[in-house]
C-alpha positions as CSV (number, residue, x, y, z in Angstrom):
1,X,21.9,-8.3,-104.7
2,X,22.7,-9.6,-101.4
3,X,21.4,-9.0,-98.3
4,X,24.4,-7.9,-96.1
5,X,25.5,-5.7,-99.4
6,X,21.7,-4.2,-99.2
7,X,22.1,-3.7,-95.7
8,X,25.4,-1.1,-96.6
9,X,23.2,0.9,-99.2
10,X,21.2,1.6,-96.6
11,X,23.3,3.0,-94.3
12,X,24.6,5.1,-96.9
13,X,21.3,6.4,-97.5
14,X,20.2,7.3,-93.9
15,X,23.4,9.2,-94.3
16,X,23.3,11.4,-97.2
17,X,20.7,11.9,-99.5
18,X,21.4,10.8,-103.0
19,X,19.8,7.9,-105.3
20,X,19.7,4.4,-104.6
21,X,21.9,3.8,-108.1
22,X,24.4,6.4,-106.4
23,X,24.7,4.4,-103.0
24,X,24.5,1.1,-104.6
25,X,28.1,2.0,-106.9
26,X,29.3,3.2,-103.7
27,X,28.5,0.2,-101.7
28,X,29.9,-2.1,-104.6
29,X,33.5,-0.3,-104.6
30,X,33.5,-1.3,-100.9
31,X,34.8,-5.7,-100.1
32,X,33.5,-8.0,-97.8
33,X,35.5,-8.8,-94.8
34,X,35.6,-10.4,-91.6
35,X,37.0,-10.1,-88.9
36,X,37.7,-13.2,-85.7
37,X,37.7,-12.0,-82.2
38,X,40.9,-10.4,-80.7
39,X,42.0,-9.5,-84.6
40,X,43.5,-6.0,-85.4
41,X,42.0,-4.0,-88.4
42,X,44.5,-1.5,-87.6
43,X,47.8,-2.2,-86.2
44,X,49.6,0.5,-84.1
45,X,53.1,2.1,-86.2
46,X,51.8,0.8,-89.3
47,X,50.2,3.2,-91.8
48,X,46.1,3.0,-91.9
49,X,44.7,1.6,-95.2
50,X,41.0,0.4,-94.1
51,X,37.8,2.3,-94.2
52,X,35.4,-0.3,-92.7
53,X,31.9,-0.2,-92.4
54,X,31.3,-2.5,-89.6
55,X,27.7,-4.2,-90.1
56,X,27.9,-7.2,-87.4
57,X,29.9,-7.3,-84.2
58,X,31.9,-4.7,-81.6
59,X,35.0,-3.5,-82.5
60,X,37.2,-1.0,-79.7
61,X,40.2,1.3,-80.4
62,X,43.0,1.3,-78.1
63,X,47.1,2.5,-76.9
64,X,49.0,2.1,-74.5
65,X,49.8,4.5,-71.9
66,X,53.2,5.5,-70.7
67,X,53.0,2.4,-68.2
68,X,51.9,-0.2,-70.7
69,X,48.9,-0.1,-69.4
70,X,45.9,-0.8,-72.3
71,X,43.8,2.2,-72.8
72,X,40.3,1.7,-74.8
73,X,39.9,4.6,-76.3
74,X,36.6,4.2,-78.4
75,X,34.2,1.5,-79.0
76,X,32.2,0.7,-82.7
77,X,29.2,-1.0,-82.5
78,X,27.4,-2.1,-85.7
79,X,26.4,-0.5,-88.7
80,X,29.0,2.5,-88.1
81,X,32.1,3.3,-90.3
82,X,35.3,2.2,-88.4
83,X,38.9,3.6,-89.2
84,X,41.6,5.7,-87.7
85,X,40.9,9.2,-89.3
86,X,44.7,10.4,-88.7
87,X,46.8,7.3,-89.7
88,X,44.1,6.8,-92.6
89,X,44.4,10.7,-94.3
90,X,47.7,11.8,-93.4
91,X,49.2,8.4,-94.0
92,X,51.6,8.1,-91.3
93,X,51.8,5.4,-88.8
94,X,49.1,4.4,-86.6
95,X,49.3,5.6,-82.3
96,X,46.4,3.3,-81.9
97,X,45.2,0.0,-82.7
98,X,41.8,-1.1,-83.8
99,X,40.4,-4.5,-82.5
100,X,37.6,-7.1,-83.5
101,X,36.1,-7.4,-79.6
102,X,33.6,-10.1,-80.9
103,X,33.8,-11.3,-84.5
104,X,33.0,-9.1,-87.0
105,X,31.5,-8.3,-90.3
106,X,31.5,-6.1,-92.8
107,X,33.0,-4.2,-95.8
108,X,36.1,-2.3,-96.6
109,X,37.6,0.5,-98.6
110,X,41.5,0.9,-99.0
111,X,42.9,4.7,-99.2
112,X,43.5,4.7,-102.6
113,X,40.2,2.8,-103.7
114,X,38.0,5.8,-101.2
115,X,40.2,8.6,-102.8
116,X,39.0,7.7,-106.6
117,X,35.5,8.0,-105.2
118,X,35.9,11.1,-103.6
119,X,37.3,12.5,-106.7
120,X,34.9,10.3,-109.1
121,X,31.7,10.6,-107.1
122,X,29.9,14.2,-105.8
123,X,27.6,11.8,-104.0
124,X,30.4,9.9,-101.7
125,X,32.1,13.3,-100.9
126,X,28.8,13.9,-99.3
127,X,28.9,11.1,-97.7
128,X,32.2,11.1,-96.5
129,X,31.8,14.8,-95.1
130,X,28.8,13.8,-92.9
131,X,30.7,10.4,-91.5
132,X,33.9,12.8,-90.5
133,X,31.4,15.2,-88.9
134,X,29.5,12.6,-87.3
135,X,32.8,11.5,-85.5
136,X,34.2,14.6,-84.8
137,X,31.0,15.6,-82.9
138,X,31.2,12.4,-81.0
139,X,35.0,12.9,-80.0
140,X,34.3,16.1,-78.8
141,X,30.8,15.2,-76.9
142,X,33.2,12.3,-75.1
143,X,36.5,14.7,-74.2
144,X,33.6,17.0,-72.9
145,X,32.1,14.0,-70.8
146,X,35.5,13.1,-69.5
147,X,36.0,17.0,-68.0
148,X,32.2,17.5,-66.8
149,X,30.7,13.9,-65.9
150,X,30.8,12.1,-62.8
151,X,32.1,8.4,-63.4
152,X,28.5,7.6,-62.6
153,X,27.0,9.6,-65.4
154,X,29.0,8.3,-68.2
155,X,28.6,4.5,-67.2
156,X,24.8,5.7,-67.2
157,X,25.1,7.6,-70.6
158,X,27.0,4.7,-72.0
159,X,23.8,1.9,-70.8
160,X,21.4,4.4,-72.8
161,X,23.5,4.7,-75.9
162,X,25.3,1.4,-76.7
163,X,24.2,-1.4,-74.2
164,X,25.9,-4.0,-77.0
165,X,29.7,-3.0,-75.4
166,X,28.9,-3.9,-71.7
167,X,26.7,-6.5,-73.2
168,X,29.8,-8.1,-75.1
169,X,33.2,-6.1,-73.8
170,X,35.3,-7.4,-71.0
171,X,34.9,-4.8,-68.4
172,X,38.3,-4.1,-68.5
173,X,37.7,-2.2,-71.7
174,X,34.7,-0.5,-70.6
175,X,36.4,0.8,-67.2
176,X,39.4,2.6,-68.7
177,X,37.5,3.5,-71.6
178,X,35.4,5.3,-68.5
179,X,38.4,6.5,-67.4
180,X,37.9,4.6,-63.9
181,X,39.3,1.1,-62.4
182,X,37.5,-2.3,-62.3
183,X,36.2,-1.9,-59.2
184,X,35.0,1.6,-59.4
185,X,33.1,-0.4,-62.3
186,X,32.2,-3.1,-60.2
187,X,30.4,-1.0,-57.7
188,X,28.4,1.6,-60.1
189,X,27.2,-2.0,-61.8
190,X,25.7,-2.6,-58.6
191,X,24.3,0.3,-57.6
192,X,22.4,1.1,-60.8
């Protein structure tokens, strides 16, 4: 088996318990890909059909706001599962794009491919249950920072959690994923 494949039963065991057999028919249903910097995985008015489990590089979701203005509205750092949960379910078109920020590894799953092992495999509906909670919690733990945190404080909780993205983003991206400008950026760079 190789490595980067090994490296994707893994992750599926940390997630869910279930036998290394189990994760290792998941993991082989799943098809290398890679991604170049600045490459979409998911285009925005076009219909969702990747599940991606990202193993190597930063990847960002982003729209535009009424002004054209970019808006980064999540960041995926490696070994996390990467798709766009409304386009990719209800199968309607996309509001959001999904962007290789550095190049990127990993593996996908189309729509129809994940749906046979939801309703082939008790083990992946497991799985798939804990990666949608997973997100969910983290969407609503990042609205909830956007009401109650100082500017300050979620530059501060995003240096603790995943130093990668200011490691590797352009701080454009990191600032209106913040929610603030450039140079509010700038300036809570330097003070901390």
């Amino acid at each position: 088996m190789d490595k980067n494949r090994d490296l994707l039963i893994n992750f599926i065991l940390n997630i869910v318990s279930i036998s290394r057999e189990d994760a290792s028919e998941i993991a082989n249903s799943f098809h290398p890909l890679r991604l170049k910097k600045g490459e979409l995985l998911v285009v925005q008015n076009q219909t969702s059909d990747d599940y991606f489990y990202l193993q190597q590089g930063l990847m960002r979701t982003f729209l535009y706001d009424l002004k054209g203005n970019e808006i980064t509205t999540d960041f995926f750092t490696e070994n996390n599962v990467v798709f766009e949960v409304t386009s990719f379910f209800n199968r309607i078109p996309s509001e959001a794009n999904i962007q290789a920020v550095t190049d990127c590894f990993g593996f996908r799953i189309s729509y129809q491919e994940l749906n046979g092992l939801f309703h082939n495999r008790v083990a992946f509906r497991d799985f798939g249950r804990a990666i949608l909670v997973k997100e969910f919690i983290s969407s609503k733990k990042r609205n909830y920072g956007m009401i109650n945190r100082t500017a300050e404080q979620r530059y501060q909780d995003l240096l603790s959690s995943k130093p990668k993205i200011l490691q590797y983003s352009p701080l454009k991206y990191v600032a209106s994923y913040l929610g603030i400008t450039d140079s509010t950026l700038s300036r809570l760079r330097k003070k901390l």
